[in-house]
Jmol script that loads the backbone (N, CA, C; Angstrom):
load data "model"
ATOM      1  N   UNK A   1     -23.250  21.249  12.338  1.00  0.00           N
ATOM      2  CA  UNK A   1     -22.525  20.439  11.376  1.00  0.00           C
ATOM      3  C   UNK A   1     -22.626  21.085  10.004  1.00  0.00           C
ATOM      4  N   UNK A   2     -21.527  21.647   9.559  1.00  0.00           N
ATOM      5  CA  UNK A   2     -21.388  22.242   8.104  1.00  0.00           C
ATOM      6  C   UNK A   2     -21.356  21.196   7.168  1.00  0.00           C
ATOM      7  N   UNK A   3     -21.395  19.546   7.268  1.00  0.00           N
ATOM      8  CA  UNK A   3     -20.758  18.922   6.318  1.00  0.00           C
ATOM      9  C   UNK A   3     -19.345  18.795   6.142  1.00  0.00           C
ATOM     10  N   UNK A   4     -18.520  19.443   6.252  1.00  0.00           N
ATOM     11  CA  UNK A   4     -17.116  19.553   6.090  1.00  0.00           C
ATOM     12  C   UNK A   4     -16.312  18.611   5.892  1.00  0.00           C
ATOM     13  N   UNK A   5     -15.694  17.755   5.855  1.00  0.00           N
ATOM     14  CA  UNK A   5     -14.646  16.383   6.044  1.00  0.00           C
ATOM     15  C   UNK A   5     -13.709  17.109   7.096  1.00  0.00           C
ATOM     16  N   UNK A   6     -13.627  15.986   8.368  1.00  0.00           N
ATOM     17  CA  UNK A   6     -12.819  16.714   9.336  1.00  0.00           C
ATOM     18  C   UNK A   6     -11.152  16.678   9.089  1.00  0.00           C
ATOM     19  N   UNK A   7     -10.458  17.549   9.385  1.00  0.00           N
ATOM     20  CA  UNK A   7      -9.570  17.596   8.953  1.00  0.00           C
ATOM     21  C   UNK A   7      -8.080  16.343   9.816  1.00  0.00           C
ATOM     22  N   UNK A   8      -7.675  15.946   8.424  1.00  0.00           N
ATOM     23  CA  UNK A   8      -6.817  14.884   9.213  1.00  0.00           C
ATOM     24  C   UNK A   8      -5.013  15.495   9.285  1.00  0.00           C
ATOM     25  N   UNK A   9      -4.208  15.037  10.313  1.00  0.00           N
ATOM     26  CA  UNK A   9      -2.814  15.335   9.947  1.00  0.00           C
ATOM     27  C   UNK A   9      -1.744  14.379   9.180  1.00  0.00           C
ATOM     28  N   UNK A  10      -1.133  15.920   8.705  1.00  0.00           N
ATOM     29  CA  UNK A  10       0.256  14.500   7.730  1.00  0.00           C
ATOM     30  C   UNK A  10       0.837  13.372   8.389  1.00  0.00           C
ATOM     31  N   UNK A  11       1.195  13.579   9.606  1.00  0.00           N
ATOM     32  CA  UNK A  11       1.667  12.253  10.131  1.00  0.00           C
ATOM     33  C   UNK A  11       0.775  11.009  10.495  1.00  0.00           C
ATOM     34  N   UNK A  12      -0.701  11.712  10.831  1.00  0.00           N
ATOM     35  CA  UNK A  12      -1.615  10.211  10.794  1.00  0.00           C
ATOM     36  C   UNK A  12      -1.852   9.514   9.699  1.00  0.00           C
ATOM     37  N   UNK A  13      -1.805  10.258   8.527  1.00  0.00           N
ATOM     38  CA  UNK A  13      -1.927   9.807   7.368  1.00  0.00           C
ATOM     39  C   UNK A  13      -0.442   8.716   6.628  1.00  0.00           C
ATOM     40  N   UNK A  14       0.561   9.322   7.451  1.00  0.00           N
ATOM     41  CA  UNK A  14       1.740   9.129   7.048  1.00  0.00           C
ATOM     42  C   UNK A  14       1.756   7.313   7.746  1.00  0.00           C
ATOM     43  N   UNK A  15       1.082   7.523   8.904  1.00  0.00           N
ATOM     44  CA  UNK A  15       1.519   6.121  10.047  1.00  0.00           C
ATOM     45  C   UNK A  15       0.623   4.655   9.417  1.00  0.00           C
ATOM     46  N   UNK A  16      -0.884   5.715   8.591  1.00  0.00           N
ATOM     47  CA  UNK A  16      -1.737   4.752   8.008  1.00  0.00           C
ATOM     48  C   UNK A  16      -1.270   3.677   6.712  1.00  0.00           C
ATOM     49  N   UNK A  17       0.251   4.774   6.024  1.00  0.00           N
ATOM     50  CA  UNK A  17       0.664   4.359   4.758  1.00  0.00           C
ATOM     51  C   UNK A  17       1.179   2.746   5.293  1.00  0.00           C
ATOM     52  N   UNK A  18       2.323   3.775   6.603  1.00  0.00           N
ATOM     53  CA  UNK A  18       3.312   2.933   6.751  1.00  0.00           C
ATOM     54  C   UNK A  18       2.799   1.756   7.152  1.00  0.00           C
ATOM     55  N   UNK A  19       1.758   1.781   7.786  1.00  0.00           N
ATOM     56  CA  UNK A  19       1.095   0.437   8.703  1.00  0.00           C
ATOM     57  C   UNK A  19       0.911  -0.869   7.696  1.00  0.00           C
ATOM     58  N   UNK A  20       0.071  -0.316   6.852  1.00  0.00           N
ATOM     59  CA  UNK A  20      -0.226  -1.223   5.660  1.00  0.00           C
ATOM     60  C   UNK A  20       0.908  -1.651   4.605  1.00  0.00           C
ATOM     61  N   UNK A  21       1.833  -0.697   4.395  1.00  0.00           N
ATOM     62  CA  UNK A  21       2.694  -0.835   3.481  1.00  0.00           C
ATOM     63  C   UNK A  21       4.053  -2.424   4.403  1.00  0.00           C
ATOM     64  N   UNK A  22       3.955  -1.945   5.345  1.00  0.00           N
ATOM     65  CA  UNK A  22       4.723  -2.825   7.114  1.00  0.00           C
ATOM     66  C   UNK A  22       4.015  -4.112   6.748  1.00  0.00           C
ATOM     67  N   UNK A  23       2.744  -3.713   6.774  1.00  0.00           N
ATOM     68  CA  UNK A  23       1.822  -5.587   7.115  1.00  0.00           C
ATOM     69  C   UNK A  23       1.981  -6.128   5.910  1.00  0.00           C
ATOM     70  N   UNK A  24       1.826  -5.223   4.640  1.00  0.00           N
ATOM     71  CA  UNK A  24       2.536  -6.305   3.187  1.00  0.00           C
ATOM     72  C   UNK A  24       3.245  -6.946   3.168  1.00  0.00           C
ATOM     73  N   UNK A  25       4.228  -6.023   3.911  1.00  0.00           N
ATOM     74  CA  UNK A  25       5.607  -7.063   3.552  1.00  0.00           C
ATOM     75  C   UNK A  25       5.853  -7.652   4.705  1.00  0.00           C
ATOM     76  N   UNK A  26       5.394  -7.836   5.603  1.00  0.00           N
ATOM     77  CA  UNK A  26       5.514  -9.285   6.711  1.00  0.00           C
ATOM     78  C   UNK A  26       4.413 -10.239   5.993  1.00  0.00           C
ATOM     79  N   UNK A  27       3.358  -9.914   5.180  1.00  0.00           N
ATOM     80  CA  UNK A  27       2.684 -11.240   5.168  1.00  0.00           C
ATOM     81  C   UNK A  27       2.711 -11.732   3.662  1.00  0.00           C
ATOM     82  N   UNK A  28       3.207 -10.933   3.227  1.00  0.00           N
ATOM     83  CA  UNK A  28       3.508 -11.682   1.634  1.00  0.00           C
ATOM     84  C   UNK A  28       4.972 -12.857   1.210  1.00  0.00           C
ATOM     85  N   UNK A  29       5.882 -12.550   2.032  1.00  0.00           N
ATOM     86  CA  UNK A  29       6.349 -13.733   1.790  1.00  0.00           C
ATOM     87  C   UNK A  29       5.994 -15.116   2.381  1.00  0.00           C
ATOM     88  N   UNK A  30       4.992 -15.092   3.664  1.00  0.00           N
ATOM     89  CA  UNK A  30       4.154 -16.341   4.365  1.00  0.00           C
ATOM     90  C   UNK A  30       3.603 -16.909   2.775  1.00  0.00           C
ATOM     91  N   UNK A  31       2.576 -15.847   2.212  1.00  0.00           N
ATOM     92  CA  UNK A  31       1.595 -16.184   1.024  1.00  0.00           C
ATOM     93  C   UNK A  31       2.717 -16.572  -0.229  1.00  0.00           C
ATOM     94  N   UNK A  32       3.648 -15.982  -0.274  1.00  0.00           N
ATOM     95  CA  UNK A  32       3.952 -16.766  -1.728  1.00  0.00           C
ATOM     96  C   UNK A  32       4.480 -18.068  -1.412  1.00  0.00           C
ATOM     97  N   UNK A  33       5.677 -18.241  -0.583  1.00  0.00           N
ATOM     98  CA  UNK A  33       5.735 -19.271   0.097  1.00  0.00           C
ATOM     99  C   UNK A  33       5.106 -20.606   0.032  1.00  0.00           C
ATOM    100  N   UNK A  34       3.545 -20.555   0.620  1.00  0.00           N
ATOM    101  CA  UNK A  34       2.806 -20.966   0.392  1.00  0.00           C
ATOM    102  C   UNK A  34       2.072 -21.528  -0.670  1.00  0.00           C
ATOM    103  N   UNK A  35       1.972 -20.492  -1.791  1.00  0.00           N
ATOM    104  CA  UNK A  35       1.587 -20.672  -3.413  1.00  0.00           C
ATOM    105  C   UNK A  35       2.702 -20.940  -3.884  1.00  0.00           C
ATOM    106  N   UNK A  36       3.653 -21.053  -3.885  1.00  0.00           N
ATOM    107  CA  UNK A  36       4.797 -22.036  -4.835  1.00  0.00           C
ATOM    108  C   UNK A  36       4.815 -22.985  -4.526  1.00  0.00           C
ATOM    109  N   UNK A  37       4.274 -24.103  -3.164  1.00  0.00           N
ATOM    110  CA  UNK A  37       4.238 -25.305  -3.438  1.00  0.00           C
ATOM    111  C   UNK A  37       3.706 -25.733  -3.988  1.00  0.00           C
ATOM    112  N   UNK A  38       2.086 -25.253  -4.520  1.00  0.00           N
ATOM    113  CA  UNK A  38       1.703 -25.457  -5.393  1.00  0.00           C
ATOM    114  C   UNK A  38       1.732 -25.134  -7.034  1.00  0.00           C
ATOM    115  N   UNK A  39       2.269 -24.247  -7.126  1.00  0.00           N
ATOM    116  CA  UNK A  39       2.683 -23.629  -8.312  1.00  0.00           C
ATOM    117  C   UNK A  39       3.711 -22.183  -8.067  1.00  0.00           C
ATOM    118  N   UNK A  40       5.007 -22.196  -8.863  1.00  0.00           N
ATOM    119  CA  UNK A  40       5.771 -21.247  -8.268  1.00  0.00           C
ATOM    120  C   UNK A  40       5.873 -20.197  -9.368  1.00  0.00           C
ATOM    121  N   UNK A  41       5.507 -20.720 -10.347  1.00  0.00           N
ATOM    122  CA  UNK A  41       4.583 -18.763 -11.458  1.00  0.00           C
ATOM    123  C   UNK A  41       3.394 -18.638 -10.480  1.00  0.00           C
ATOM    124  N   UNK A  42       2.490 -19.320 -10.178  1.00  0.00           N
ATOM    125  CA  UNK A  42       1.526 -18.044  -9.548  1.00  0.00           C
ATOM    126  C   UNK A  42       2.027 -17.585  -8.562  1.00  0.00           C
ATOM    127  N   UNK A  43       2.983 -18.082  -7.401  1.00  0.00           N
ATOM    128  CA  UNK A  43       3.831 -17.566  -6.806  1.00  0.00           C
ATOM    129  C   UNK A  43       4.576 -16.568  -7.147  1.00  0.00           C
ATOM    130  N   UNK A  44       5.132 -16.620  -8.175  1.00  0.00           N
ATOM    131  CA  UNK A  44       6.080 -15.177  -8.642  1.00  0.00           C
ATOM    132  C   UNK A  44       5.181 -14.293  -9.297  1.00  0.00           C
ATOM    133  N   UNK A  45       3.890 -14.803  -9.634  1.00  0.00           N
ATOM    134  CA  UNK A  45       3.268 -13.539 -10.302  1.00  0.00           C
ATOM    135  C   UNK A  45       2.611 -13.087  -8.972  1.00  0.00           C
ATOM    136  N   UNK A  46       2.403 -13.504  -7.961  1.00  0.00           N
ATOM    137  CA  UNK A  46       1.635 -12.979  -6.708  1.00  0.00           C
ATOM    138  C   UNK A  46       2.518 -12.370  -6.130  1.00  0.00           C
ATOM    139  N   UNK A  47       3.938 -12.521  -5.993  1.00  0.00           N
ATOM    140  CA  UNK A  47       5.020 -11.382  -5.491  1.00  0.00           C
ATOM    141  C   UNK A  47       5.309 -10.458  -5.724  1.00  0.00           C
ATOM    142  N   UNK A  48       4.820 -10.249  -7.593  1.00  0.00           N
ATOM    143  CA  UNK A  48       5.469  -9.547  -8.112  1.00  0.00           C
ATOM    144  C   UNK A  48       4.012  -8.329  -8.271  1.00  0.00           C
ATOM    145  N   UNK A  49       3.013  -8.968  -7.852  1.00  0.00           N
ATOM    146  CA  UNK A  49       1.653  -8.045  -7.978  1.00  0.00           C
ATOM    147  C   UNK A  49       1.862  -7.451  -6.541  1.00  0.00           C
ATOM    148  N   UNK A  50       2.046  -7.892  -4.900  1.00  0.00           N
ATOM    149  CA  UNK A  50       2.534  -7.292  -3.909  1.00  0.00           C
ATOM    150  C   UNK A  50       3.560  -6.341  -4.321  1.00  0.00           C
ATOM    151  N   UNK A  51       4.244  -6.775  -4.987  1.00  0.00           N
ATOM    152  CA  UNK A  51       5.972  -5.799  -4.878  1.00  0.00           C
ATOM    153  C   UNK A  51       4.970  -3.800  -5.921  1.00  0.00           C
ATOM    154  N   UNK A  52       4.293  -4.748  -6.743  1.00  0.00           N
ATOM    155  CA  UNK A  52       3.653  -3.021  -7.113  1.00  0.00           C
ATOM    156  C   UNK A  52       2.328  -2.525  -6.709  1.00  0.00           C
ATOM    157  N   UNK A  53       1.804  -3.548  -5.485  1.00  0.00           N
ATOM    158  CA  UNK A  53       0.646  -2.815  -4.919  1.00  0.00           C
ATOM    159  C   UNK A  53       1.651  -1.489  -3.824  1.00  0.00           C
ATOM    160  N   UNK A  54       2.576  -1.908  -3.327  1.00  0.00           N
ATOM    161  CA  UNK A  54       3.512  -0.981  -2.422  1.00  0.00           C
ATOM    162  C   UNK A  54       3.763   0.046  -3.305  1.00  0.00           C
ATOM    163  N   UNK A  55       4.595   0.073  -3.994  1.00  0.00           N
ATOM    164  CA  UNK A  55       4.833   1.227  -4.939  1.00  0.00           C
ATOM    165  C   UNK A  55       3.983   2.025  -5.502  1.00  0.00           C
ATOM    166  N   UNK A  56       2.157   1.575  -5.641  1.00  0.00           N
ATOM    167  CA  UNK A  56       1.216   2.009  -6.335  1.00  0.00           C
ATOM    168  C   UNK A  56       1.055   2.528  -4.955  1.00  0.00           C
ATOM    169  N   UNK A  57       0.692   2.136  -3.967  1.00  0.00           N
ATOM    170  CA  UNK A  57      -0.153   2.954  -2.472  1.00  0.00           C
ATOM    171  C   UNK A  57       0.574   3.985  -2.249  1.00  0.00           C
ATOM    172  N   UNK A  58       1.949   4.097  -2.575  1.00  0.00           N
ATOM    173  CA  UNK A  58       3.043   5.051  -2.302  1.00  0.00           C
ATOM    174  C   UNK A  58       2.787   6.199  -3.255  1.00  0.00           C
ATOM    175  N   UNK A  59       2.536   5.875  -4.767  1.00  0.00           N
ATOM    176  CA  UNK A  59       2.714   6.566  -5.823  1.00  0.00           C
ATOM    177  C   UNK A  59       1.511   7.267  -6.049  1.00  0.00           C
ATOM    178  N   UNK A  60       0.155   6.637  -5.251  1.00  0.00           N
ATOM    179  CA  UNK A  60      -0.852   7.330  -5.412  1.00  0.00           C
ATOM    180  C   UNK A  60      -1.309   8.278  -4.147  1.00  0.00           C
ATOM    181  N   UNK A  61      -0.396   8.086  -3.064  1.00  0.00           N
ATOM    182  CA  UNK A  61      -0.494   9.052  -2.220  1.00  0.00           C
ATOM    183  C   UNK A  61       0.075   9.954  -2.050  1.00  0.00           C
ATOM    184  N   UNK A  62       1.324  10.190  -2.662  1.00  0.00           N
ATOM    185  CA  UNK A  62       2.166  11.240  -3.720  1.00  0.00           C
ATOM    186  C   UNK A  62       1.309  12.082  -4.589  1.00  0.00           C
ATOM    187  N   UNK A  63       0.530  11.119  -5.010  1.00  0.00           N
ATOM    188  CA  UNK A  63      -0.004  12.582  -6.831  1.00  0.00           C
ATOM    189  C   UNK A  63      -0.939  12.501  -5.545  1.00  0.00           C
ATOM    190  N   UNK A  64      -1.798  12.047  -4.644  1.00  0.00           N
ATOM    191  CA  UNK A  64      -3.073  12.866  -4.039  1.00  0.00           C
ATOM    192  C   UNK A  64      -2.733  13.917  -3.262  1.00  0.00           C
ATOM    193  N   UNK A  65      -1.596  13.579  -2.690  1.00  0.00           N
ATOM    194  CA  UNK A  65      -0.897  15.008  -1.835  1.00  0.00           C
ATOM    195  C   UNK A  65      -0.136  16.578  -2.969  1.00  0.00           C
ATOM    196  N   UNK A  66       0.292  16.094  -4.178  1.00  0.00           N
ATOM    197  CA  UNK A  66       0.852  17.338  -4.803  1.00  0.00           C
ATOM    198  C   UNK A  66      -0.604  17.431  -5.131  1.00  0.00           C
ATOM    199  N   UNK A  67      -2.158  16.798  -5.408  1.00  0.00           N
ATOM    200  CA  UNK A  67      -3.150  17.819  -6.251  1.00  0.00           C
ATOM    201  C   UNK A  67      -3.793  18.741  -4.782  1.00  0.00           C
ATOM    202  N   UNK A  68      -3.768  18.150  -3.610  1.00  0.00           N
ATOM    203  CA  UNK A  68      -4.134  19.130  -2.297  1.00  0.00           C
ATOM    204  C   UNK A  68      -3.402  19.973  -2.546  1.00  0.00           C
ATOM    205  N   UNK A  69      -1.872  20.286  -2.188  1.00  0.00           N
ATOM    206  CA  UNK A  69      -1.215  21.226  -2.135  1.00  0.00           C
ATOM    207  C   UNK A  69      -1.101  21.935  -3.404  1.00  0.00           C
ATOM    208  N   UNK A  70      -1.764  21.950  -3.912  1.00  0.00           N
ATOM    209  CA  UNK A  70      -2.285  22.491  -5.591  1.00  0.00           C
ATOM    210  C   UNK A  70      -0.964  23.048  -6.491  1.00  0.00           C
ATOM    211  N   UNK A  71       0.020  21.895  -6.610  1.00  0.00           N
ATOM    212  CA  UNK A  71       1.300  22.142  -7.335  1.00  0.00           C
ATOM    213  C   UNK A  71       0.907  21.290  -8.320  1.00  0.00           C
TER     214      UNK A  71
END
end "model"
wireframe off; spacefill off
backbone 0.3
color backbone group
């Protein structure tokens, strides 16, 4: 054992995005749904914090892939 981090592929990495990015958006409209009967600003602010956790998981696995490929 060198220590090393074993090496993973683009598409497993790719299926891990999609998986999670998939289960957001099937279970976030159950949850806001839900929080607007009780209040429908924390509802829209809880949609609107989902709508840029997607774009952030996306956007940060973008800049982690251009600093690997050292562009």
């Amino acid at each position: 054992m060198d220590g090393a981090a074993p090496s993973r592929s683009p598409a497993a990495s790719a299926g891990v995005v999609f998986v999670v990015v998939f289960g957001l958006i099937l279970v976030v409209p159950t949850v806001v749904m839900w929080i607007g009967k009780y209040s429908p600003v924390t509802a829209a602010v809880i949609g609107g914090i989902a709508l840029m956790a997607i774009f952030a998981i996306l956007w940060l696995r973008a800049r982690y892939q251009q600093s690997r490929d050292g562009e």
